[in-house]
C-alpha positions in Angstrom: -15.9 50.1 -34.2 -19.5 50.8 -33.7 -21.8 48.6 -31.8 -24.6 47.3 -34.1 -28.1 48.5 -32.6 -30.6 45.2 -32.3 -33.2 45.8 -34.9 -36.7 45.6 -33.4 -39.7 44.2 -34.9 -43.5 44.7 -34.8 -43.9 40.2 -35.1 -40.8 38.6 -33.7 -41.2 35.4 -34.9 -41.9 36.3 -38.3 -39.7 38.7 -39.0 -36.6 37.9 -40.7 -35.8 34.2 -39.8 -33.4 32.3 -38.0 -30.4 33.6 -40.1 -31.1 37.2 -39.7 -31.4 37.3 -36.4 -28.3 35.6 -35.6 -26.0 37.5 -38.1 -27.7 40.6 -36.1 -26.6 39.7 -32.8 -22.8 39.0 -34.2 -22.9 42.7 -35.5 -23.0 42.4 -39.3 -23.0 44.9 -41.9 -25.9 46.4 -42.2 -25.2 45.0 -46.7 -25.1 41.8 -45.1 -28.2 42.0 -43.3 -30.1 43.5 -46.5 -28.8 40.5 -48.1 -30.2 38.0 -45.5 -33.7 39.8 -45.2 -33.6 39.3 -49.1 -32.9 35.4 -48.8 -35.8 35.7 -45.9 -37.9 37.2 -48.6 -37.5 34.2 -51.0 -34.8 36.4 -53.3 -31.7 34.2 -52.5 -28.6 36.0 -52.6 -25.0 34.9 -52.1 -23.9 36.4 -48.7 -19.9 37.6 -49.2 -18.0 37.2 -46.0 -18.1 39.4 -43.0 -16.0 41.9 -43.4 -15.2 43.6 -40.0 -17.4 41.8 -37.7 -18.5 43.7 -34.4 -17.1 41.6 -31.4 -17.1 42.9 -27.9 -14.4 41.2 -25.8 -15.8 39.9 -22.7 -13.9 38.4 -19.4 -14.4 35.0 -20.0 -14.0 34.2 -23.6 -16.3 30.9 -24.6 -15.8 28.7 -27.5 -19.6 27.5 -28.1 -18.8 23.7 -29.7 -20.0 23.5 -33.2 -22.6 20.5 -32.8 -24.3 22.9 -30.1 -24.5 25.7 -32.5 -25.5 23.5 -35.4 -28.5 22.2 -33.1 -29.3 25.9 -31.9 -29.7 27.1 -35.8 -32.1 24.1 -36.0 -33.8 25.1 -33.2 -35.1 28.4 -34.8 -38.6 28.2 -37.0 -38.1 30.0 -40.1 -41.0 30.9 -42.6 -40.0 29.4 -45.7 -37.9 26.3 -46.7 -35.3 29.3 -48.8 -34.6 30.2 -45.3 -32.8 27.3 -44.4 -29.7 28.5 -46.3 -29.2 31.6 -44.5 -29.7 30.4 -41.3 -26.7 27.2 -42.3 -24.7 30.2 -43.1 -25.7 32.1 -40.2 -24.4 28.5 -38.1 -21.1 28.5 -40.0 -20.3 32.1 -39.6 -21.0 32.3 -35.8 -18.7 28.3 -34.9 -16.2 31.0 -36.7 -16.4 33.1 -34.0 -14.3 32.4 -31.2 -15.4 35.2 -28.7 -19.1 35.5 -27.8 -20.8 38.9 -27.9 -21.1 41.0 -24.9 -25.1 40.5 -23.3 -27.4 43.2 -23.9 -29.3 43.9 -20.6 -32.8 43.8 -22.0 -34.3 40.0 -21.9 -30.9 38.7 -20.6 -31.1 34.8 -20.0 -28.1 32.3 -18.9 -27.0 29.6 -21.9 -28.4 26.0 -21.2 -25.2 24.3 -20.1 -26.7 21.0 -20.6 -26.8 22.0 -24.5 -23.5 24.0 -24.7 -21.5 22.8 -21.9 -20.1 26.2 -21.4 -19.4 28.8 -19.2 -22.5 30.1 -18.8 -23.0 33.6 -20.4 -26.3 36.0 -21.0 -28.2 36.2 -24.5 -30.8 38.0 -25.9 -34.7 37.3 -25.6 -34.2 35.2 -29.1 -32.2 32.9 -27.2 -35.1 31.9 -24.9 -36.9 30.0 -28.3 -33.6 28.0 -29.0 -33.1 26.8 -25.4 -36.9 25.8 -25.0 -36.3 23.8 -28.2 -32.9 22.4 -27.4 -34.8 20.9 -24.6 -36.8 19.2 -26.6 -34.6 18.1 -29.2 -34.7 14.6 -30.2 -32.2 11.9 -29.0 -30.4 11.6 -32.3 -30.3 15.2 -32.6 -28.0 15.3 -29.4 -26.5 11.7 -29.5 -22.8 12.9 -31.0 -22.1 15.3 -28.7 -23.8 13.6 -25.4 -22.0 10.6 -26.5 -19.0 12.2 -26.7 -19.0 13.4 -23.4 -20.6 10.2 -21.8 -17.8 8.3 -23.2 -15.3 10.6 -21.4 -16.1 10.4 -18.3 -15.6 5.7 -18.7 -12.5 6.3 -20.1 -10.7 8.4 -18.1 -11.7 6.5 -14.9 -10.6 3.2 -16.9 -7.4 5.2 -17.3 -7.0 5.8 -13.4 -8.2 2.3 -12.7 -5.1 1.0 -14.7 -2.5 3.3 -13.0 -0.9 1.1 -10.1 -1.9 1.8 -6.9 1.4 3.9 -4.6 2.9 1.3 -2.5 2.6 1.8 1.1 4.9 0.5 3.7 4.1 0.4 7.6 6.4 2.6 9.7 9.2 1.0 10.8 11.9 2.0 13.6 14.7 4.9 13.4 16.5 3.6 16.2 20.0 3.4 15.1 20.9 0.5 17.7 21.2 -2.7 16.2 18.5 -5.3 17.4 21.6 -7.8 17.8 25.1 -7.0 18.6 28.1 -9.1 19.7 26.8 -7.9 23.3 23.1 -8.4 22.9 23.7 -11.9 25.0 24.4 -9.7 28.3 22.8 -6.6 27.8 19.6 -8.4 27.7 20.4 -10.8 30.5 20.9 -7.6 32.4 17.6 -7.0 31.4 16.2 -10.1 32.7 17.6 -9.1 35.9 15.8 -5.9 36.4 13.0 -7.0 35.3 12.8 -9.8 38.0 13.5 -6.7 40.7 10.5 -5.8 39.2 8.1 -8.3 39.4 9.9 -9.1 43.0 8.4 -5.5 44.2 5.6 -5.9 42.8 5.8 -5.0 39.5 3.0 -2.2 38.3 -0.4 -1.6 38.8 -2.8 -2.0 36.3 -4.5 0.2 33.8 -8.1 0.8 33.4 -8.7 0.5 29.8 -10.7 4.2 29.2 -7.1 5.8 30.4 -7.1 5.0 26.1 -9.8 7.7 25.3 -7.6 10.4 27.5 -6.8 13.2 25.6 -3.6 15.2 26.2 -3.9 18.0 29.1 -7.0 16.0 30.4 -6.9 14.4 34.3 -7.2 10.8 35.1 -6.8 9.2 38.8 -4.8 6.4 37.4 -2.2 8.9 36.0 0.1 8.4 39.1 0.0 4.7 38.3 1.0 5.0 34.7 4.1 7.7 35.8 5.3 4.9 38.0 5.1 2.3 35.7 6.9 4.6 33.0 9.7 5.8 36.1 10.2 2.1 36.8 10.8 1.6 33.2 13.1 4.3 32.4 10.8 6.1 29.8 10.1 9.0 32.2 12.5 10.9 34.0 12.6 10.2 37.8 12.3 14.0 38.9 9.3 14.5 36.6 6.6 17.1 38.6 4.2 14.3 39.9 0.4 15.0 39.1 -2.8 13.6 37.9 -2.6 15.1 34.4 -1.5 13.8 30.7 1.2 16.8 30.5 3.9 16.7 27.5 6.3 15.4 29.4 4.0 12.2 30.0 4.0 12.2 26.6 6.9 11.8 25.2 7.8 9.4 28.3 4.4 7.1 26.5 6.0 7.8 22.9 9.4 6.4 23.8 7.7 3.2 25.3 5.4 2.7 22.3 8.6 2.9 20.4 10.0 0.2 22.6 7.6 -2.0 22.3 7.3 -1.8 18.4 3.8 0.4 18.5 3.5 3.7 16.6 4.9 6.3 18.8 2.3 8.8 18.8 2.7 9.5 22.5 -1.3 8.8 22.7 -2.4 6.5 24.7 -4.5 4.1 22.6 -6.1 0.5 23.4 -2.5 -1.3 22.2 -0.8 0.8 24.5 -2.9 -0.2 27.1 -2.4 -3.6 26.8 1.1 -3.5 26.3 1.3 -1.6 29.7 -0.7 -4.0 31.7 1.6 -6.7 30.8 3.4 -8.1 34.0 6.9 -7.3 35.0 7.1 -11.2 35.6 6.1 -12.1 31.8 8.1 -9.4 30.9 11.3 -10.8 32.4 10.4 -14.1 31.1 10.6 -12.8 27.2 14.2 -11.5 28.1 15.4 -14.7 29.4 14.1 -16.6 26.5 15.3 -14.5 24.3 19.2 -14.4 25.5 18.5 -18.6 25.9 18.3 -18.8 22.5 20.9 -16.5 21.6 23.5 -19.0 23.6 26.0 -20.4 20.9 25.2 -18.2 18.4 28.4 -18.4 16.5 27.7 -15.6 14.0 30.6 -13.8 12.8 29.3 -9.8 13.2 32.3 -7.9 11.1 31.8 -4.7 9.6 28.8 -5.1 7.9 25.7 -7.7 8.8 22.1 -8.2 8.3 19.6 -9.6 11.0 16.0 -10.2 10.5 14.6 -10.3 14.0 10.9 -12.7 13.2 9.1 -11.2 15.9 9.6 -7.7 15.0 9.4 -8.5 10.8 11.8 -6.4 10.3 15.4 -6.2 8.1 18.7 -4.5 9.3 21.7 -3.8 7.5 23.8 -2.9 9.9 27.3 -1.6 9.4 29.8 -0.4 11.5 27.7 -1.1 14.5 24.8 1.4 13.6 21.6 0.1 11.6 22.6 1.4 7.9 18.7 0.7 6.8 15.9 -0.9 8.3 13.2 -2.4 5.9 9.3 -4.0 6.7 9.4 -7.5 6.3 6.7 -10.4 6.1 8.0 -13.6 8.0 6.5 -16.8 8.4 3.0 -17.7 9.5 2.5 -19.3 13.1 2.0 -22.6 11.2 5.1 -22.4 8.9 7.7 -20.5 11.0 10.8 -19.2 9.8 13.4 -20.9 11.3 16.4 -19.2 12.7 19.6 -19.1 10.6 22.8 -18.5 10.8 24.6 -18.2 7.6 26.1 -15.7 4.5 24.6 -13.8 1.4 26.3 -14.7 -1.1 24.6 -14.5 -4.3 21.6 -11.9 -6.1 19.1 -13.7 -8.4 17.5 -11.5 -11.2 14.7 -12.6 -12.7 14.6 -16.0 -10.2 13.0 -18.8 -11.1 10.6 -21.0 -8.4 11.1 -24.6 -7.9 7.4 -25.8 -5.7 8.4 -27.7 -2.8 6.9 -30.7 -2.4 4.7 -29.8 0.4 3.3 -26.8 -1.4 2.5 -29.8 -4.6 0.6 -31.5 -2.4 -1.2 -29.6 -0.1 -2.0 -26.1 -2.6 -1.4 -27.4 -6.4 -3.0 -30.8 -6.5 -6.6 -29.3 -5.1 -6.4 -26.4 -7.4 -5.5 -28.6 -10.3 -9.2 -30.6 -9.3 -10.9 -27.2 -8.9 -9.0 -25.6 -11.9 -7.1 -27.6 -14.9 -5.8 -24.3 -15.7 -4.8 -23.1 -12.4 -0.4 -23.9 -13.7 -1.0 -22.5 -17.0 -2.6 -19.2 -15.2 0.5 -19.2 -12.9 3.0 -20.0 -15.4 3.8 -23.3 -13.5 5.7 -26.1 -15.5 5.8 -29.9 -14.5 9.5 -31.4 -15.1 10.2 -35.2 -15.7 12.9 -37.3 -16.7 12.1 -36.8 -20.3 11.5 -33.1 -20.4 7.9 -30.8 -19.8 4.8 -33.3 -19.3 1.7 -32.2 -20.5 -0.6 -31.5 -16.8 -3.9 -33.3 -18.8 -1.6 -36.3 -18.8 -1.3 -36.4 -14.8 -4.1 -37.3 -12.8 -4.4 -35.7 -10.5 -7.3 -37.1 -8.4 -4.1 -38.9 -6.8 -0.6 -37.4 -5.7 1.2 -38.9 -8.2 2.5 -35.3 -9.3 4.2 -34.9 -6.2 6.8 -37.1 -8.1 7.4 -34.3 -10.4 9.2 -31.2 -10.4 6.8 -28.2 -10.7 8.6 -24.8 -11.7 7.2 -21.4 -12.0 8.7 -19.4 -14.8 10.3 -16.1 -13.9 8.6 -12.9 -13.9 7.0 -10.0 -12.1 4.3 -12.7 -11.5 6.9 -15.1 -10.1 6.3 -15.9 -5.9 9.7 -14.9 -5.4 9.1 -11.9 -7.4 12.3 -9.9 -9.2 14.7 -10.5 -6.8 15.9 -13.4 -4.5 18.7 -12.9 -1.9 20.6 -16.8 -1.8 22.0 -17.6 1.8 22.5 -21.0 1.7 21.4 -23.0 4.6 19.6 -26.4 5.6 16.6 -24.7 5.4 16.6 -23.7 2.5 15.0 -20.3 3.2 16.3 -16.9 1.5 15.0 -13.5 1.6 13.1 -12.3 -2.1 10.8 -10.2 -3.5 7.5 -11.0 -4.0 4.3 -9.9 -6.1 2.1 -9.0 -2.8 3.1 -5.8 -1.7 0.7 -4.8 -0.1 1.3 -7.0 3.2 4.0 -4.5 3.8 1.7 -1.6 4.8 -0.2 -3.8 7.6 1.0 -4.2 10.9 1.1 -7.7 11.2 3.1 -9.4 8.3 2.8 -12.9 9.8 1.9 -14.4 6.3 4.7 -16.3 4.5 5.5 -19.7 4.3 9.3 -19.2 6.2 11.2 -17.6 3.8 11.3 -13.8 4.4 10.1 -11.3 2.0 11.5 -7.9 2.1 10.2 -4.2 1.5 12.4 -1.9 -0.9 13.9 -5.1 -1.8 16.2 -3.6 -4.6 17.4 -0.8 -1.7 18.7 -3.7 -0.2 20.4 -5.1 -3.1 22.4 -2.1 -3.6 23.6 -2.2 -0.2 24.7 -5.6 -0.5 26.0 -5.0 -3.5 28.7 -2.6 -2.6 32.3 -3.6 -3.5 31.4 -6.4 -5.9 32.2 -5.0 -9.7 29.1 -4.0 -11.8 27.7 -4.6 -14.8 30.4 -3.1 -17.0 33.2 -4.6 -15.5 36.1 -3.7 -12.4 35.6 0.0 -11.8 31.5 0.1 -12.0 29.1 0.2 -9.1 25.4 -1.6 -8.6 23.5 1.5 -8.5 20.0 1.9 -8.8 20.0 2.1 -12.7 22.2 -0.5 -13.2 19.7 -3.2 -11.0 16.9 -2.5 -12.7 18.3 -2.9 -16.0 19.6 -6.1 -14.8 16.2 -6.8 -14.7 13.9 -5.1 -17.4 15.7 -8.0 -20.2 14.1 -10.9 -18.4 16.5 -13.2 -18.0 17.8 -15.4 -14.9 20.8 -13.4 -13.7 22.9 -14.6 -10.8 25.6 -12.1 -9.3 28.1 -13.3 -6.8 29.1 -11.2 -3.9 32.5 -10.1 -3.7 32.6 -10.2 -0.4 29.8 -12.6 1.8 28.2 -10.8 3.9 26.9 -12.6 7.3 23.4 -13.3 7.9 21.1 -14.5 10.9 17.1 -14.7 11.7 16.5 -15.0 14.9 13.9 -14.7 17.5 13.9 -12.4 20.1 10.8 -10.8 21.8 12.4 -9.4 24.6 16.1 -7.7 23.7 18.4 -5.0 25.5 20.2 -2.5 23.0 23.4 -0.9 24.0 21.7 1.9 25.6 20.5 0.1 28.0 17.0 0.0 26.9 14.4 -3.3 26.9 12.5 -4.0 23.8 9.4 -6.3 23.3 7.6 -8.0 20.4 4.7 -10.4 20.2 5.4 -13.5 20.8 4.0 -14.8 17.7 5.1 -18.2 17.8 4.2 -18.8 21.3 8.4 -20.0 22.5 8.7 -17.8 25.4 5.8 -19.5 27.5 4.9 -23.1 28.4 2.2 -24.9 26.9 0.1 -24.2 29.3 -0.1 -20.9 29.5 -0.9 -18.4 26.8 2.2 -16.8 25.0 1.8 -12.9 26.0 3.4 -9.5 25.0 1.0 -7.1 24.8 1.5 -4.9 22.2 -1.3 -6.5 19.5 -4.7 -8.1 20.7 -5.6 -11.2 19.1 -8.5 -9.8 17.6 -6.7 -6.6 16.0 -4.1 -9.4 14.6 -6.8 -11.9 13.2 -8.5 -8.6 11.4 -5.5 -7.2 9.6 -4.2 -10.6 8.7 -7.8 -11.6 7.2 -6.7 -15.1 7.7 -9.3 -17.8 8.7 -7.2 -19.4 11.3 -7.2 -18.4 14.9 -5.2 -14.8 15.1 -1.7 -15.7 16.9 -1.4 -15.3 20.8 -0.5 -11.6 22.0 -1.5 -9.7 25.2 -2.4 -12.1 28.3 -1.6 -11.2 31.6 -1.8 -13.4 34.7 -5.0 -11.9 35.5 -7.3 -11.8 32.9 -8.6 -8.5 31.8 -12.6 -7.7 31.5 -13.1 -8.5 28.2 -10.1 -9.5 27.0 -10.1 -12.2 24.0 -7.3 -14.7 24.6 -6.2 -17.4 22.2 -7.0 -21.2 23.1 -5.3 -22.3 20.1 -2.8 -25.4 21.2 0.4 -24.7 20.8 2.1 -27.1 18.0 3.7 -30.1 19.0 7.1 -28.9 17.5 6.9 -25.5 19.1 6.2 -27.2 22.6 9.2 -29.0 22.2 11.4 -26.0 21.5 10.7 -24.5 24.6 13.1 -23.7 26.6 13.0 -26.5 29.7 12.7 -23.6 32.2 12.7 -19.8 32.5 16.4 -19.2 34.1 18.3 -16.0 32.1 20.8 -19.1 31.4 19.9 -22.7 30.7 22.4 -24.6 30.2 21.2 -25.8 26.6 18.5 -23.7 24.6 16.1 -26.4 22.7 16.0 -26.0 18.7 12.9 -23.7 17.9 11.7 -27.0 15.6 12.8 -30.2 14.0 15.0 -29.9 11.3 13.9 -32.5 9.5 11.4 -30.2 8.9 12.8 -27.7 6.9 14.6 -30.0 5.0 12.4 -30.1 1.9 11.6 -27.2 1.8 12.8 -25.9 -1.0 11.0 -22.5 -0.9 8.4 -20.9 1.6 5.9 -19.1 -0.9 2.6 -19.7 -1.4 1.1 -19.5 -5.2 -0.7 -16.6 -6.0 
């Protein structure tokens, strides 16, 4: 092929017209281009199609969108009305076009993107007149394909909005040693005991608090102070080099004590950190004693496989032969509604659980919501239960508490408090570990939120663990896999599977606890047990204001780091501890009373038939 050569005129804009000049630059015959100076001329004449059009290929091929090249043929000024139909022509045949011509050099200008929304490419000096009068274009000559792209942009972001955000779960610990073993009792009463050598000597010095903006490498004079502390403890090696520096070794000796105390073991020493070093030796022996108090006549019958939930730490273990199997982030009770400790056996899986409302949760949640909100049980798929079948909630008034007479149940569902999945245990408590529709407590770090049942992460992981021996869904032979749950599921309906095997539970409460290894591990001590009444409960690890923040609750943030001295600046929590709580205390701080004290009544947690709130 030949390259056209652009025709030249003595008055270019009144030569040929629109058409003309655009079936020149796409390289037509030089018939063709007879024919469209003839139509110019006000001799119509039926153009036949292009035969060979002249296209250079270019790098970047761009496909000009047909509305834009409809508007640039009307942007052109042609000297009679006849003209019109060439230059349609000249439109259609250039949208057939799917590579643009190559740029000449001379009078070269970039394409309006705003017009074309292409990759921008050179055209000749013609082009200049078309872009001047795209810009000026009236609105309803650019509304279809502005509107077009307007409307994209809505959509697709109402797309993302709909996609479910990933779910995030807070780190939780590798350690492969149990939190409770048929030994815990004396390892951590051999705790206790160090720990009182401890506080006997002395105990530690303490840190200042802008040790926490020392980088790694970088000098501090209270180093020596924090590699005692750490020697003392067992998380740095006694024949460490001593110096003044935060060397790697310091390092990992800070990492394994965050770990120990539940913190994210960075190795960095950070404001928690702090805190949770400046705790006393003597508070710190006083956790371990309370802790192996309460574990005196636990009667729970370990076996093979076991699962504790220790509250402090909100945190699940399936434990089997004598290692942790899988550890999940949990969300225990609140302060106000502890979980209780239990002692008992999984023995059934709910599907698709339904929710029966406490009492409690009737009167102090549901009845004001109802006054607020007539619809609030419809929303929430709640249904009120009498003698005679469902009652109608207009007929109940509910400026009283007469409703507390009824039974209120919430429907199953994804919605459902409980959510997919319930765990049964039964107990006098009547607390269970479930699933539930707020998952994104289990990416904070305090999960302090639940009314005393326990609500697990990966809940369905955990399922499948428990469910391994009992037969599966198609009979002796088949296994609970991962499939197999969630089809239990997708149908809907209640579905209760009976373990072949129970398999022993407990929650318990232990803020200070010695593994097998030897090594001492704290928790919060969120419901203020370890410490008399008048004195604040102390641990360390999580300020009250850091808790109050991440919990975004509007009561007080529960009781964390207080030493016997307070620190400069230090917020410490003057909330009074509950009357029940008080009472559970243990009478005195020996490693071994001669009774532990019930952490609360059990009256109770007799009617409390579940521990979630309605969302």
């Amino acid at each position: 092929m030949v390259p056209v050569q652009p025709r030249r005129h003595a008055r270019p804009h009144a030569a040929l017209g629109a058409g003309l000049s655009l079936l020149a630059l796409l390289g037509a015959p030089g018939a063709a281009l007879a024919q469209g100076a003839g139509a110019a001329q006000g001799n119509p004449a039926p153009v036949p199609p292009l035969a060979v059009p002249v296209a250079v290929p270019v790098a970047v091929p761009v496909a000009v969108p047909a509305a834009a090249a409809g508007e640039a043929a009307k942007g052109q000024e042609p000297r009679a009305p006849e003209a019109k139909g060439a230059a349609g022509r000249a439109a259609d045949a250039k949208r057939a076009e799917t590579k643009p011509v190559e740029a000449k050099p001379v009078e070269a200008k970039p394409v309006d993107t705003r017009a074309t929304e292409a990759v921008p490419e050179p055209v000749p000096a013609q082009g200049k007149a078309q872009d001047a009068k795209a810009q000026d274009t009236k609105p309803s000559d650019t509304k279809p394909s502005e509107t077009k792209s307007q409307q994209a942009k809505p959509q697709e972001a109402a797309r993302k909005s709909r996609e479910p955000a990933p779910l995030v779960y807070a780190k939780v610990s590798t350690d492969p040693n149990p939190t409770l073993t048929p030994r815990t009792f004396l390892d951590t009463l051999r705790a206790a005991e160090r720990y009182a050598a401890f506080a006997e000597a002395g105990g530690w010095e303490r840190l200042p608090e802008d040790l926490a903006r020392l980088k790694p490498g970088e000098r501090h004079p209270a180093i020596p102070a924090l590699r005692h502390h750490l020697t003392l403890t067992g998380d740095l090696p006694a024949d460490a080099p001593p110096n003044d520096r935060l060397d790697p070794p310091l390092v990992t000796a800070t990492a394994a004590f965050q770990a120990r105390h539940g913190l994210p073991d960075s190795g960095i020493l950070g404001r928690l950190t702090i805190n949770a070093l400046n705790v006393p030796a003597a508070v710190r022996q006083r956790q371990l004693a309370a802790s192996a108090a309460r574990l005196m006549g636990s009667k729970l019958p370990f076996g093979e496989r076991y699962v504790v939930v220790n509250i402090p730490s909100a945190a699940v273990e399936a434990v089997e032969n004598g290692a942790v199997a899988r550890r999940y982030v949990a969300v225990v009770g609140s302060p106000d509604k502890a979980t209780p400790p239990v002692e008992t056996r999984i023995t059934d899986i709910n599907f698709n659980p339904t929710w029966t409302v406490p009492a409690s949760v009737v009167k102090n949640e549901i009845i004001p919501q109802m006054r607020r909100n007539p619809g609030y049980l419809a929303k929430n798929h709640i249904r009120i239960l009498g003698p005679a079948g469902e009652v109608d909630p207009t007929r109940i008034d509910w400026a009283g508490e007469k409703a507390v007479n009824y039974t209120l149940r919430q429907d199953s569902g994804f919605d459902n408090s409980l959510g997919q999945v319930r765990i049964d245990m039964p107990n006098r408590f009547a607390v269970y570990m479930h699933d539930t529709p707020a998952k994104s407590l289990f990416a904070a770090s305090v999960r302090f939120h639940s009314h005393g049942c326990v609500r697990v992460g990966q809940v369905k992981e955990l399922v499948g663990w428990l469910l391994q021996g009992t037969d599966g869904p198609n009979g002796p032979g088949t296994s609970w896999g991962p499939i197999e749950i969630e089809t239990g599921i997708a149908d809907g309906e209640r579905r209760d599977i009976k373990l072949t095997k129970p398999i022993p539970v407990t929650f318990v409460y232990l803020t200070g606890f010695a593994t097998p290894d030897g090594k001492a591990h704290f928790r919060d001590d969120i419901y203020n047990l370890d410490t008399p009444a008048a004195e604040p409960a102390a641990t360390g690890a999580i300020p009250p204001a850091a808790a109050g923040a991440e919990a975004g609750a509007a009561k007080p943030a529960p009781t964390t780091a207080a030493p016997a001295a307070p620190r400069p600046g230090a917020a410490h929590d003057a909330k009074p501890v509950p009357a029940r709580a008080a009472a559970a205390k243990p009478a005195a701080v020996r490693p071994a009373p001669a009774k532990p004290a019930p952490v609360r009544p059990a009256a109770e947690h007799r009617s409390l038939e579940s521990v979630e709130p309605i969302r």
